[in-house]
PDB file of N, CA, C and O in Angstrom:
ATOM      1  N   UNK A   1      -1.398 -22.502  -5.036  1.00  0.00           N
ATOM      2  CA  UNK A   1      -2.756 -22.111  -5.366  1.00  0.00           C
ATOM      3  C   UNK A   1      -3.422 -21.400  -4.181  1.00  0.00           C
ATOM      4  O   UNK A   1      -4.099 -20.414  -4.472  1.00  0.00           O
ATOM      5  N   UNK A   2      -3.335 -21.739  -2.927  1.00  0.00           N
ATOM      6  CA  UNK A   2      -3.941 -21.266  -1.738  1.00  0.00           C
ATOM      7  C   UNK A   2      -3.149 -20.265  -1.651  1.00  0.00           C
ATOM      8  O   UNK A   2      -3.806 -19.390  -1.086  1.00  0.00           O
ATOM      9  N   UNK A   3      -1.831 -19.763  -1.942  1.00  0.00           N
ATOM     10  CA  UNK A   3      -1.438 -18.257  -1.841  1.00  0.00           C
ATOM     11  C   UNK A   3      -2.223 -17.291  -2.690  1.00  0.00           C
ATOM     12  O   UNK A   3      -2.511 -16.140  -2.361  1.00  0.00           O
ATOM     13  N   UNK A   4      -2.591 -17.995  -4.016  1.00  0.00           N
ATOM     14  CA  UNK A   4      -2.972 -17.039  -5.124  1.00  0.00           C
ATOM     15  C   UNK A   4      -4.491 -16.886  -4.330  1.00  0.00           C
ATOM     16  O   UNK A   4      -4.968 -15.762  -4.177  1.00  0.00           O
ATOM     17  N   UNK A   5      -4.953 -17.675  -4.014  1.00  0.00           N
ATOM     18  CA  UNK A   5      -6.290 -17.300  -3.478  1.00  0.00           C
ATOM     19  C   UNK A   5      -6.386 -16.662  -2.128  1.00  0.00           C
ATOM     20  O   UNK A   5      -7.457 -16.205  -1.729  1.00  0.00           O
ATOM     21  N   UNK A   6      -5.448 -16.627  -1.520  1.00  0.00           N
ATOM     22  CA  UNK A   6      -5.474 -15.794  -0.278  1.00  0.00           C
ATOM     23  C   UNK A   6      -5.100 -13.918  -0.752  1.00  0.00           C
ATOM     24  O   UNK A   6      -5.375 -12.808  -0.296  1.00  0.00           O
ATOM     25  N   UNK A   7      -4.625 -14.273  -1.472  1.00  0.00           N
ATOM     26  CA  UNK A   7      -3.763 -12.963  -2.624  1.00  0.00           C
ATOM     27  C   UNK A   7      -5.042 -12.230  -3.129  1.00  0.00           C
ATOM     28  O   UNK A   7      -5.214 -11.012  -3.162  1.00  0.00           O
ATOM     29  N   UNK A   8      -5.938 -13.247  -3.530  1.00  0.00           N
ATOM     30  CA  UNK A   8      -6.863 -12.640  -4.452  1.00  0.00           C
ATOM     31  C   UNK A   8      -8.243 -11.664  -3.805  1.00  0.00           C
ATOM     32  O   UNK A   8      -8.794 -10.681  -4.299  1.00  0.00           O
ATOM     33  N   UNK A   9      -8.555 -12.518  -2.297  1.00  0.00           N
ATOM     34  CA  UNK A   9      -9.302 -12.209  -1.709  1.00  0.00           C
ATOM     35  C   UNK A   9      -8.892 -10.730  -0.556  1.00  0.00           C
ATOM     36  O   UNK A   9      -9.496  -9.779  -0.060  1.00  0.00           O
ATOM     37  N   UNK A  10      -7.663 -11.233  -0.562  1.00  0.00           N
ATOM     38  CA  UNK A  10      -7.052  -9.740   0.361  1.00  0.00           C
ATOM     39  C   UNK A  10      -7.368  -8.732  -0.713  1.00  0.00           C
ATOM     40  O   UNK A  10      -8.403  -8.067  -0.704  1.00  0.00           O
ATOM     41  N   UNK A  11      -6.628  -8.663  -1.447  1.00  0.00           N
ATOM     42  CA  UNK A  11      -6.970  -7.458  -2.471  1.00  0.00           C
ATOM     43  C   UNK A  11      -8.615  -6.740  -2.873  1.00  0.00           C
ATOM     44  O   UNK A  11      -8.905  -5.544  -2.844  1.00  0.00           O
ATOM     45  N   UNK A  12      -9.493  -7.877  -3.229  1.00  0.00           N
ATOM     46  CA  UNK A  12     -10.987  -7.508  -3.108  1.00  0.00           C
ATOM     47  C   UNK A  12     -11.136  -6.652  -1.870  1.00  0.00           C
ATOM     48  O   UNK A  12     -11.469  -5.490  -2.105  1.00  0.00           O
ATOM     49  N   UNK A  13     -10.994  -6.917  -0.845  1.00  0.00           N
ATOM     50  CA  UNK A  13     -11.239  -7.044   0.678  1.00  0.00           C
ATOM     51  C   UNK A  13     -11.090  -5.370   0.463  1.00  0.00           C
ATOM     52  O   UNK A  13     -11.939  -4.483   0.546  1.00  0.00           O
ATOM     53  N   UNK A  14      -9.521  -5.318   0.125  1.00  0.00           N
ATOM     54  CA  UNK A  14      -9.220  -3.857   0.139  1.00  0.00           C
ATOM     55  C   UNK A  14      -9.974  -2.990  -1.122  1.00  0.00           C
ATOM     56  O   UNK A  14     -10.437  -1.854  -1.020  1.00  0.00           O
ATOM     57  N   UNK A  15      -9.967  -3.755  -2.202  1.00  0.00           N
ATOM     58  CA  UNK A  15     -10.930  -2.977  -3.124  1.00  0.00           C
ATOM     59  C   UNK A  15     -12.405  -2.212  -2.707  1.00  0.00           C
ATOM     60  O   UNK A  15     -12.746  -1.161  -3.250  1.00  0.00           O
ATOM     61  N   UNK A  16     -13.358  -3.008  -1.492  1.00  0.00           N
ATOM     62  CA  UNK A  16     -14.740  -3.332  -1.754  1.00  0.00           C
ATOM     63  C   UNK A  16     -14.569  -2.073  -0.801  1.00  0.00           C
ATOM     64  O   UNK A  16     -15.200  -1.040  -1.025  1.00  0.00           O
ATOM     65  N   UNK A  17     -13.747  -2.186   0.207  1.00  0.00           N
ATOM     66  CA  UNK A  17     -13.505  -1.027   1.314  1.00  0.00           C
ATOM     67  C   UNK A  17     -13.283   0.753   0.842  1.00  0.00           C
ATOM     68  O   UNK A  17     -13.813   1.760   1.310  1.00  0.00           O
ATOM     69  N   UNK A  18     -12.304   0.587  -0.235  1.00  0.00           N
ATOM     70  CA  UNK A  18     -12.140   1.728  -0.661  1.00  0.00           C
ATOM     71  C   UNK A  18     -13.244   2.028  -1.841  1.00  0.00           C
ATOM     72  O   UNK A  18     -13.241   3.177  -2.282  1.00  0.00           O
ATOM     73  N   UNK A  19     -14.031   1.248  -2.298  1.00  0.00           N
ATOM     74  CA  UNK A  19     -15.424   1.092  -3.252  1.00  0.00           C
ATOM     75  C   UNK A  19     -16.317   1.810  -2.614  1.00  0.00           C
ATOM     76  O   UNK A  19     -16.980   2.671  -3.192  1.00  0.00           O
ATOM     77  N   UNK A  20     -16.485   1.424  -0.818  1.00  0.00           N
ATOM     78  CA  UNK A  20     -17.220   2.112   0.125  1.00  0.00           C
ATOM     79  C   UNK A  20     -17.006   2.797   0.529  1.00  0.00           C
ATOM     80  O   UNK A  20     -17.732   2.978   1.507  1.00  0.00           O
ATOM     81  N   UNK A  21     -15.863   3.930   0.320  1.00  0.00           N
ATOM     82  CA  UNK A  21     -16.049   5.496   0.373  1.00  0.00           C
ATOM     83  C   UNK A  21     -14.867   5.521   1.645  1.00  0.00           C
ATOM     84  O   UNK A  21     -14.485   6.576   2.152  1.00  0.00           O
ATOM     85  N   UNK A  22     -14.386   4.212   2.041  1.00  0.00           N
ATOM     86  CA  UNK A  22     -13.490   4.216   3.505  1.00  0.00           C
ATOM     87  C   UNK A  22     -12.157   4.612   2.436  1.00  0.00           C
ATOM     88  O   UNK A  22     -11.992   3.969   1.399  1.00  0.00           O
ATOM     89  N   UNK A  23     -11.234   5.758   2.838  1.00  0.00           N
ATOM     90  CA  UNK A  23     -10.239   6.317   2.536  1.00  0.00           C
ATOM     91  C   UNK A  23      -9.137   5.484   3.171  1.00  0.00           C
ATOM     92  O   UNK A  23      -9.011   5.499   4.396  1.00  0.00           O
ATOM     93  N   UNK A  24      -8.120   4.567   2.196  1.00  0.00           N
ATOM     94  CA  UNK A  24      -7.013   3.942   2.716  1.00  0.00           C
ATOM     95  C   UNK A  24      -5.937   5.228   3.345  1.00  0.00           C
ATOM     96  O   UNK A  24      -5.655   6.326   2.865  1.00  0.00           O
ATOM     97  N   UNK A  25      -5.488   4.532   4.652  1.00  0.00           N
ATOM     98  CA  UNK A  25      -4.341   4.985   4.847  1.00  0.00           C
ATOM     99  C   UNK A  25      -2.738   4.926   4.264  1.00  0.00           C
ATOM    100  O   UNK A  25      -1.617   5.300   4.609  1.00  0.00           O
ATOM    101  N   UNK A  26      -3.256   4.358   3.390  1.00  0.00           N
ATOM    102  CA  UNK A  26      -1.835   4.177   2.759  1.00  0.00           C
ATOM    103  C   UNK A  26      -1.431   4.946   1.332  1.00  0.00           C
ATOM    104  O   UNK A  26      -2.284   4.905   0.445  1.00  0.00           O
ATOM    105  N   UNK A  27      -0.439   5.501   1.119  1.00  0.00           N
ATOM    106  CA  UNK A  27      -0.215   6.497   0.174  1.00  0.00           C
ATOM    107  C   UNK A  27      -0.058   5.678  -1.336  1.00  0.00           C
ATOM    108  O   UNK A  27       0.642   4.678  -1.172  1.00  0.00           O
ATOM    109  N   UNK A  28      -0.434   5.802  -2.496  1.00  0.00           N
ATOM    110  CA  UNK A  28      -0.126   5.029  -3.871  1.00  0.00           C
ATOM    111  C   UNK A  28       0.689   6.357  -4.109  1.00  0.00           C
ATOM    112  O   UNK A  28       0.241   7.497  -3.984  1.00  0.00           O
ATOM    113  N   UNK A  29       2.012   5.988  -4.487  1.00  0.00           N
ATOM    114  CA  UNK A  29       3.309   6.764  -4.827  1.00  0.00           C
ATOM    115  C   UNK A  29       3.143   6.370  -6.309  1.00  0.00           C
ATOM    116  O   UNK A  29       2.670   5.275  -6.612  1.00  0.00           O
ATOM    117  N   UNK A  30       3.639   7.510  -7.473  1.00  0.00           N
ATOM    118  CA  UNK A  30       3.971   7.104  -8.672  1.00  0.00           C
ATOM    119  C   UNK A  30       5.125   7.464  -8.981  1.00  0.00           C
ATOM    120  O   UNK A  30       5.618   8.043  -8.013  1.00  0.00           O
ATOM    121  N   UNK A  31       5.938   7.415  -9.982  1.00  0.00           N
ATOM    122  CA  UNK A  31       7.413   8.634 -10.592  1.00  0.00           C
ATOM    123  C   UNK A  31       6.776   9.979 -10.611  1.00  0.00           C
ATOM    124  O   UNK A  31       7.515  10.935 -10.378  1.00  0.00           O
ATOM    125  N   UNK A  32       5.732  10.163 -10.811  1.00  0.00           N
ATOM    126  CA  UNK A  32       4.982  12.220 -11.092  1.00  0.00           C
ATOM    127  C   UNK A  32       5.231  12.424  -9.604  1.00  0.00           C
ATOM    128  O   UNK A  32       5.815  13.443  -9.234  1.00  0.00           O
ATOM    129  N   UNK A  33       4.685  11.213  -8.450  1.00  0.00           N
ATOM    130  CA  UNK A  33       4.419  12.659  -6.801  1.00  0.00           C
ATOM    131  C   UNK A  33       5.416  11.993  -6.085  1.00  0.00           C
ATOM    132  O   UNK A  33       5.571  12.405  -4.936  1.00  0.00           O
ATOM    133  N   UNK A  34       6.243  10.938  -6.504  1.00  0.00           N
ATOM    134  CA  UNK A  34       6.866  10.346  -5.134  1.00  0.00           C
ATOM    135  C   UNK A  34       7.607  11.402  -4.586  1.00  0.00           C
ATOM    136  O   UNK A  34       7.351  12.002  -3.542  1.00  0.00           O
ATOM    137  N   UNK A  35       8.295  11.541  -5.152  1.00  0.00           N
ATOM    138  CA  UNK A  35       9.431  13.045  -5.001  1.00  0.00           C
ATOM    139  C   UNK A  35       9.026  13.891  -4.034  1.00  0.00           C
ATOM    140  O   UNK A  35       9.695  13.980  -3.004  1.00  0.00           O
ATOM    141  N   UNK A  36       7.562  14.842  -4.261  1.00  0.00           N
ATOM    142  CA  UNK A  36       7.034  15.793  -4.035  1.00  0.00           C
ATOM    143  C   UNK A  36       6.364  15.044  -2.595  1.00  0.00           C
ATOM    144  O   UNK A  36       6.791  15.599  -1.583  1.00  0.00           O
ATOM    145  N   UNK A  37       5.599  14.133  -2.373  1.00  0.00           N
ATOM    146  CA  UNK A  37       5.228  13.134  -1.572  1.00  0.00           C
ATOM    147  C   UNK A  37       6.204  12.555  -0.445  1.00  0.00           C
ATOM    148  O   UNK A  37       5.643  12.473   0.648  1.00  0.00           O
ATOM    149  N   UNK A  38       7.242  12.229  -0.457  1.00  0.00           N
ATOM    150  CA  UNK A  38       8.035  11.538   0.021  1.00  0.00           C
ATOM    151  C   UNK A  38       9.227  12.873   1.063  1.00  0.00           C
ATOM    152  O   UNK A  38       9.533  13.080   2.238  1.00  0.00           O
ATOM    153  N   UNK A  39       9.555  13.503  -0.422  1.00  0.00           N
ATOM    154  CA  UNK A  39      10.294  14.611   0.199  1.00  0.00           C
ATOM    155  C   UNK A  39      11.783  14.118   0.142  1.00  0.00           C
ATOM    156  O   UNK A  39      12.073  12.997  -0.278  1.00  0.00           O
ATOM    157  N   UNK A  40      12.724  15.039   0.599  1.00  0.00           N
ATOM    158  CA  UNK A  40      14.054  14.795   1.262  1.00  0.00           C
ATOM    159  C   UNK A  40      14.128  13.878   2.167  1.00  0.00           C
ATOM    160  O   UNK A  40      15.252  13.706   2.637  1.00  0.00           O
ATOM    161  N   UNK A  41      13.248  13.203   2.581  1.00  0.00           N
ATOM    162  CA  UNK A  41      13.486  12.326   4.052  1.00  0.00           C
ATOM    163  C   UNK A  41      13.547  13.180   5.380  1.00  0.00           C
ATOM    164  O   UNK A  41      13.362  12.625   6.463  1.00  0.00           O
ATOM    165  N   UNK A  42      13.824  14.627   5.286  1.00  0.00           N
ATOM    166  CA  UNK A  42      13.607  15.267   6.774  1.00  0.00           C
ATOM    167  C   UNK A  42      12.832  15.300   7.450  1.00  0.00           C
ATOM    168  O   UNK A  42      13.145  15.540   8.617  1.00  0.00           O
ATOM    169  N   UNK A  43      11.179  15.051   7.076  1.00  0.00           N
ATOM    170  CA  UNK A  43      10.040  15.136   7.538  1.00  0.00           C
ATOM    171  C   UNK A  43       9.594  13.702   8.285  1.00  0.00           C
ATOM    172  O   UNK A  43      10.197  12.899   8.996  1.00  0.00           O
ATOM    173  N   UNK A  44       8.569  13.769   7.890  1.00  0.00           N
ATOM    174  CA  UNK A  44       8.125  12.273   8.816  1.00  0.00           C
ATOM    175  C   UNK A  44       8.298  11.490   7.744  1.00  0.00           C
ATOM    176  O   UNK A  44       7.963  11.616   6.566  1.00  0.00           O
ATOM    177  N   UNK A  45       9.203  10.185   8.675  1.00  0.00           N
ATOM    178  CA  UNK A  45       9.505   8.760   7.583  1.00  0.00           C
ATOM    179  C   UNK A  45       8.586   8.384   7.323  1.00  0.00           C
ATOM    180  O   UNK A  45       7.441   8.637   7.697  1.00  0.00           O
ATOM    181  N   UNK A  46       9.264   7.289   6.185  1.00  0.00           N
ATOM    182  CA  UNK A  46       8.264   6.154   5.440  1.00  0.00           C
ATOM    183  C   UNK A  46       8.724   5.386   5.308  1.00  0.00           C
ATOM    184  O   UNK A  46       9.931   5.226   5.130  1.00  0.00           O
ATOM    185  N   UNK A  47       7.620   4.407   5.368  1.00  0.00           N
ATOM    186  CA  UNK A  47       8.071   2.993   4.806  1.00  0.00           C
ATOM    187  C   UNK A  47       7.326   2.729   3.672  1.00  0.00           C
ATOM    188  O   UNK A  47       6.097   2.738   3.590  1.00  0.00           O
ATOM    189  N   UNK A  48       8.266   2.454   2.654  1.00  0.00           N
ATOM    190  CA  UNK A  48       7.441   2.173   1.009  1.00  0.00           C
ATOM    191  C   UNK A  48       7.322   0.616   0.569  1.00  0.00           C
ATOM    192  O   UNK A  48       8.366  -0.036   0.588  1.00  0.00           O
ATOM    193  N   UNK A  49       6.516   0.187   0.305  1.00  0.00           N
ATOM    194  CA  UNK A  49       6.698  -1.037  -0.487  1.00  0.00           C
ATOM    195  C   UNK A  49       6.410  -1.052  -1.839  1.00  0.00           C
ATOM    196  O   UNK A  49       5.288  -0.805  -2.280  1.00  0.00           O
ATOM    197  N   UNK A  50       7.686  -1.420  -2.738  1.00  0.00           N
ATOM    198  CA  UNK A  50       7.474  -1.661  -3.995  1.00  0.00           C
ATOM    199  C   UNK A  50       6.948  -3.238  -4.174  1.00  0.00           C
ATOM    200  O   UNK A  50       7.405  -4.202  -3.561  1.00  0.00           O
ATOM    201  N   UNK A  51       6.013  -3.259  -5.039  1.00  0.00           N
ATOM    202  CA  UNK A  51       5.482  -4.262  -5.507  1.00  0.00           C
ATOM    203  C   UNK A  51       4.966  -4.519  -6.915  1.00  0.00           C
ATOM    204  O   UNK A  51       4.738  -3.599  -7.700  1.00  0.00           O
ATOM    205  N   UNK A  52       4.773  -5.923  -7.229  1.00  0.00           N
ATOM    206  CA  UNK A  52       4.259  -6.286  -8.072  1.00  0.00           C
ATOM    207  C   UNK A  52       3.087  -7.215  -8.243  1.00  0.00           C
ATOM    208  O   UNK A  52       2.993  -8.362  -7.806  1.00  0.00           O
ATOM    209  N   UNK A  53       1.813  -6.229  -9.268  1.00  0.00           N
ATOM    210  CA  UNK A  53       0.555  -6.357  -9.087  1.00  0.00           C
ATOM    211  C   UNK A  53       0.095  -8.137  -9.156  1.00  0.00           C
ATOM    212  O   UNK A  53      -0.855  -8.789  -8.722  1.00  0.00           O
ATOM    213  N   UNK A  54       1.306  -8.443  -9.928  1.00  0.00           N
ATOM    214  CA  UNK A  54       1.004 -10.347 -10.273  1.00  0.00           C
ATOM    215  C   UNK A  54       2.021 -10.829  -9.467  1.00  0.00           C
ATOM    216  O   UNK A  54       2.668 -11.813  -9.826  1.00  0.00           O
ATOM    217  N   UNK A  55       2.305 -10.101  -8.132  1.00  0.00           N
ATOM    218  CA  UNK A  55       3.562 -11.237  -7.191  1.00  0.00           C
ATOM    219  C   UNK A  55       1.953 -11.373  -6.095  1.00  0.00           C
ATOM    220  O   UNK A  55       1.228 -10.453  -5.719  1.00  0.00           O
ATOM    221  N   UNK A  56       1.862 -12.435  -5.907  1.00  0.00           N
ATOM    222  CA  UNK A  56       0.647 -13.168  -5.149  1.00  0.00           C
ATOM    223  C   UNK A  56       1.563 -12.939  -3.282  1.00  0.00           C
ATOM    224  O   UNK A  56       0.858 -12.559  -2.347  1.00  0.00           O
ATOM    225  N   UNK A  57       2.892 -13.194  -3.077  1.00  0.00           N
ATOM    226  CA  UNK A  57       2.797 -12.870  -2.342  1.00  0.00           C
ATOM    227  C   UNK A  57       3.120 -10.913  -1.679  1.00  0.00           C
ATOM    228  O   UNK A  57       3.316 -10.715  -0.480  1.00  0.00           O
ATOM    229  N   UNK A  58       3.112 -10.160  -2.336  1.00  0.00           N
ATOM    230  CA  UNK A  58       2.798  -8.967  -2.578  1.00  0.00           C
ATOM    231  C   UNK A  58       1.140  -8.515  -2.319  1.00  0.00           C
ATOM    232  O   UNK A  58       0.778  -7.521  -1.689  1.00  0.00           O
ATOM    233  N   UNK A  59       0.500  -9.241  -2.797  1.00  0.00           N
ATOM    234  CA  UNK A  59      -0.733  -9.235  -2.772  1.00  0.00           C
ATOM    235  C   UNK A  59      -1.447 -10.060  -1.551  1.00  0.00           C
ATOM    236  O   UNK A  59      -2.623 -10.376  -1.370  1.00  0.00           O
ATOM    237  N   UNK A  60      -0.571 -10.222  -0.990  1.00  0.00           N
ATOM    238  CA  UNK A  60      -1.206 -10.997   0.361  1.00  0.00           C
ATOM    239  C   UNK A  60      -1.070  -9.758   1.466  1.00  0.00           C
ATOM    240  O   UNK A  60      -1.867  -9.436   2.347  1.00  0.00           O
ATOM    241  N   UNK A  61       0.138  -9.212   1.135  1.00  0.00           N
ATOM    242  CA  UNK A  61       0.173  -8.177   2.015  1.00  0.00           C
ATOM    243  C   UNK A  61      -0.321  -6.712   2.526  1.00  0.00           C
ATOM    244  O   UNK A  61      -0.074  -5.818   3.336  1.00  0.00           O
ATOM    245  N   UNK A  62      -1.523  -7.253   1.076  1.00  0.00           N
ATOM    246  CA  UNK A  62      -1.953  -5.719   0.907  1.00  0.00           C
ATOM    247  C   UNK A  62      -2.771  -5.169   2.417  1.00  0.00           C
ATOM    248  O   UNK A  62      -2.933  -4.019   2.824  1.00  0.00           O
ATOM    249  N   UNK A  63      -3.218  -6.569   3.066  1.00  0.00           N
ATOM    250  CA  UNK A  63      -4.194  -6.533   4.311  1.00  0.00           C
ATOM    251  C   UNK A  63      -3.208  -5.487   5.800  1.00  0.00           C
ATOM    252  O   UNK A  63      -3.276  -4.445   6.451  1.00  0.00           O
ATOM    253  N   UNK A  64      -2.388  -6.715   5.618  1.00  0.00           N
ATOM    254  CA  UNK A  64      -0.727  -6.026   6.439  1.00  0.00           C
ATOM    255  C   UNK A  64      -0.463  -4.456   6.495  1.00  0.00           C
ATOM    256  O   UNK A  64      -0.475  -3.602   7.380  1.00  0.00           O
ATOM    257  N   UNK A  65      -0.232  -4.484   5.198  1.00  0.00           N
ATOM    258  CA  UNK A  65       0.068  -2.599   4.872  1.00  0.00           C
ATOM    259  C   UNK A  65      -0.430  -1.931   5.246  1.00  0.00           C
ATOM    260  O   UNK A  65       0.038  -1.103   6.028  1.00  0.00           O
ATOM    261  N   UNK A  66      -1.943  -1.981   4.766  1.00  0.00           N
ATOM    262  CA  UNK A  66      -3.173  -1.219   5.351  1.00  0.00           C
ATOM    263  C   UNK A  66      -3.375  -1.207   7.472  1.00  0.00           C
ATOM    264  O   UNK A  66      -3.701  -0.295   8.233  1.00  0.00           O
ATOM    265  N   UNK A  67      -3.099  -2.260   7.659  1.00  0.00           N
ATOM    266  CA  UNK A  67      -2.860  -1.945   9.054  1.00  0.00           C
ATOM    267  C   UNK A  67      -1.654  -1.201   9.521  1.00  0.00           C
ATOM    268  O   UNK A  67      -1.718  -0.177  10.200  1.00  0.00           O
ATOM    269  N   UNK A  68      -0.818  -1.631   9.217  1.00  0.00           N
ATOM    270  CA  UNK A  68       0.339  -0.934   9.120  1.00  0.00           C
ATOM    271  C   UNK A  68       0.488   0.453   9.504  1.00  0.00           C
ATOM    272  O   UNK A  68       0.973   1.076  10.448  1.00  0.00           O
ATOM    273  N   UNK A  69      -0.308   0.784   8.065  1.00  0.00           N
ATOM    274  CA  UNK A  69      -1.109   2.123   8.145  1.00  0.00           C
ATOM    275  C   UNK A  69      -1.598   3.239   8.973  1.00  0.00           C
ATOM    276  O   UNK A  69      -1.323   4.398   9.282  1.00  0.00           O
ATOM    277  N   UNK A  70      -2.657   2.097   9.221  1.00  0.00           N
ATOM    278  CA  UNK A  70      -3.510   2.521  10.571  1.00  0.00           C
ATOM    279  C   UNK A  70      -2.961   3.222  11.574  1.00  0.00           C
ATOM    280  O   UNK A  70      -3.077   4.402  11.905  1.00  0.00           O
ATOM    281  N   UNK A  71      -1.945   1.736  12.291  1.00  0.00           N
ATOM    282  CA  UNK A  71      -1.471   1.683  13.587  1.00  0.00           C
ATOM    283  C   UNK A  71       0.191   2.858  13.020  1.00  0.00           C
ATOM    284  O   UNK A  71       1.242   2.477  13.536  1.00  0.00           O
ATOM    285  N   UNK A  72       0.259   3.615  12.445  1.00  0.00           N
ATOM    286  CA  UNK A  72       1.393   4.174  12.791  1.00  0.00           C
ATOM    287  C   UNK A  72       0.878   5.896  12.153  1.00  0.00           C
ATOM    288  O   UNK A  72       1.648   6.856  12.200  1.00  0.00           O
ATOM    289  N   UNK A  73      -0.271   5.960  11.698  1.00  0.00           N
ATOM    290  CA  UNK A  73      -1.046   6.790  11.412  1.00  0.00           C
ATOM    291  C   UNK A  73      -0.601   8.287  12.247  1.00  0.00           C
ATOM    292  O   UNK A  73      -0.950   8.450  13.416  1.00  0.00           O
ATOM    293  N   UNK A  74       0.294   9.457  11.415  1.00  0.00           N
ATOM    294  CA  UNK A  74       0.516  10.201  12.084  1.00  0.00           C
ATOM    295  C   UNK A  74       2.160  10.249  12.675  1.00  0.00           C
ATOM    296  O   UNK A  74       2.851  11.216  12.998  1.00  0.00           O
ATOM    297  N   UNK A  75       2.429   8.925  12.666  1.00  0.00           N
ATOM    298  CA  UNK A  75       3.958   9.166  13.156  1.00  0.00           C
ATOM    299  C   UNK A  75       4.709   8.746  11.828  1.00  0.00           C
ATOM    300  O   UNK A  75       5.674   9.429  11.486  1.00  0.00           O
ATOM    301  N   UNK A  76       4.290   7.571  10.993  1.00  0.00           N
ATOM    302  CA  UNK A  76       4.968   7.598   9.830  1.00  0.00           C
ATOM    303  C   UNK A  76       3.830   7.039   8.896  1.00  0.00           C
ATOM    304  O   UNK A  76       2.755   6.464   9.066  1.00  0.00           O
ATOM    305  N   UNK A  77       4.762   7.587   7.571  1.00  0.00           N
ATOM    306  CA  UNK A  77       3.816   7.954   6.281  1.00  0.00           C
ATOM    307  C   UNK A  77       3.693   6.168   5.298  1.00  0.00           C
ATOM    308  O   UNK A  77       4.768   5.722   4.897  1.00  0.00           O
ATOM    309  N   UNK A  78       2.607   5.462   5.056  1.00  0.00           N
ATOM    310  CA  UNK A  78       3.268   3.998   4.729  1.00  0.00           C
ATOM    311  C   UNK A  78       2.933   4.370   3.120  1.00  0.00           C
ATOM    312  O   UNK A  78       2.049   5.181   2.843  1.00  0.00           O
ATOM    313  N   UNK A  79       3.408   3.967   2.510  1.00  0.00           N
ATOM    314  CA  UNK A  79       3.090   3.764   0.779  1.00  0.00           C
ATOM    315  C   UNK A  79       3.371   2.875   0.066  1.00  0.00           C
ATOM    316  O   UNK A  79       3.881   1.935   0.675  1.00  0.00           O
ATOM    317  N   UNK A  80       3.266   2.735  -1.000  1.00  0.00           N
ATOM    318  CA  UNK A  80       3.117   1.766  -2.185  1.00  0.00           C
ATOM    319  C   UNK A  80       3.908   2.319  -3.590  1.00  0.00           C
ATOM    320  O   UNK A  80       3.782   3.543  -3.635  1.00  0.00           O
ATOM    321  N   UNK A  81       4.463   1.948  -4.420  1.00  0.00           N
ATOM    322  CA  UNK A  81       4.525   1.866  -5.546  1.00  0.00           C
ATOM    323  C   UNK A  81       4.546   0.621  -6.114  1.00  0.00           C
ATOM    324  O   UNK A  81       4.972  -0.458  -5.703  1.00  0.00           O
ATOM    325  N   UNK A  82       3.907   1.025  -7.330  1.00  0.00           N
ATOM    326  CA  UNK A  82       3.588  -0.251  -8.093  1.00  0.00           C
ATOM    327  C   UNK A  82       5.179  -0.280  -9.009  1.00  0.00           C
ATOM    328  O   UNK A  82       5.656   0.665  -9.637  1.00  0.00           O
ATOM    329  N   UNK A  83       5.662  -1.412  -8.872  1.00  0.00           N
ATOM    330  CA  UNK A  83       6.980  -1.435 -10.091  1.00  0.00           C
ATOM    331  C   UNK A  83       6.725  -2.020 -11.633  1.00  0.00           C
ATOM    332  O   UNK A  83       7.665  -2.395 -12.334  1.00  0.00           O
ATOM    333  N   UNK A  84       5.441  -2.047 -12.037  1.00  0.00           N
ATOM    334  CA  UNK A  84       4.856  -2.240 -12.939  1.00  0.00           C
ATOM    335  C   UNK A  84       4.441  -0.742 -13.755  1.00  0.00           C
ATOM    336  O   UNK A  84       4.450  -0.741 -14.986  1.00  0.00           O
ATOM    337  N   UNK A  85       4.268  -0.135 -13.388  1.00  0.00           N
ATOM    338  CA  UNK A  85       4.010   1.104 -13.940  1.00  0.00           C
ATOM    339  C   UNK A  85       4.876   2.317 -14.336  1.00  0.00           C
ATOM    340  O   UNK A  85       4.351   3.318 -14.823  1.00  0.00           O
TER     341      UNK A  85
END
């Protein structure tokens, strides 16, 4: 239960942020842009995390990623796909 609620509140956290106009660093990949997005791999790497929107611990990490993000901002590209979609 304390994962699902740590899960639940990270995610708001990141919701209320990008609600407020702050632009995540982190890329949302789909099947339409990953390709085009991602590339051949020659360019600047990535690290992707596939996830799932009801794995609680997935959703804990959303805080993680987003730093992640941050701190590599420029040298590599971080993203997301949802494996639900």
């Amino acid at each position: 239960m304390a994962s699902f609620l740590f899960a639940a509140i990270a995610f708001c956290l990141v919701a209320a942020r990008q609600a407020a106009g702050e632009a995540s660093a982190v890329v949302v990949l789909t099947s339409a842009d990953c390709e085009a997005k991602v590339g051949d791999g020659k360019g600047q790497p990535w690290v992707i995390k596939f996830y799932a929107p009801w794995c609680h611990h997935c959703m804990a990490l959303v805080p993680v990623w987003e730093q992640l993000a941050e701190k590599y901002k420029g040298k590599v590209s971080v993203g997301t796909v949802d494996c639900i979609k």
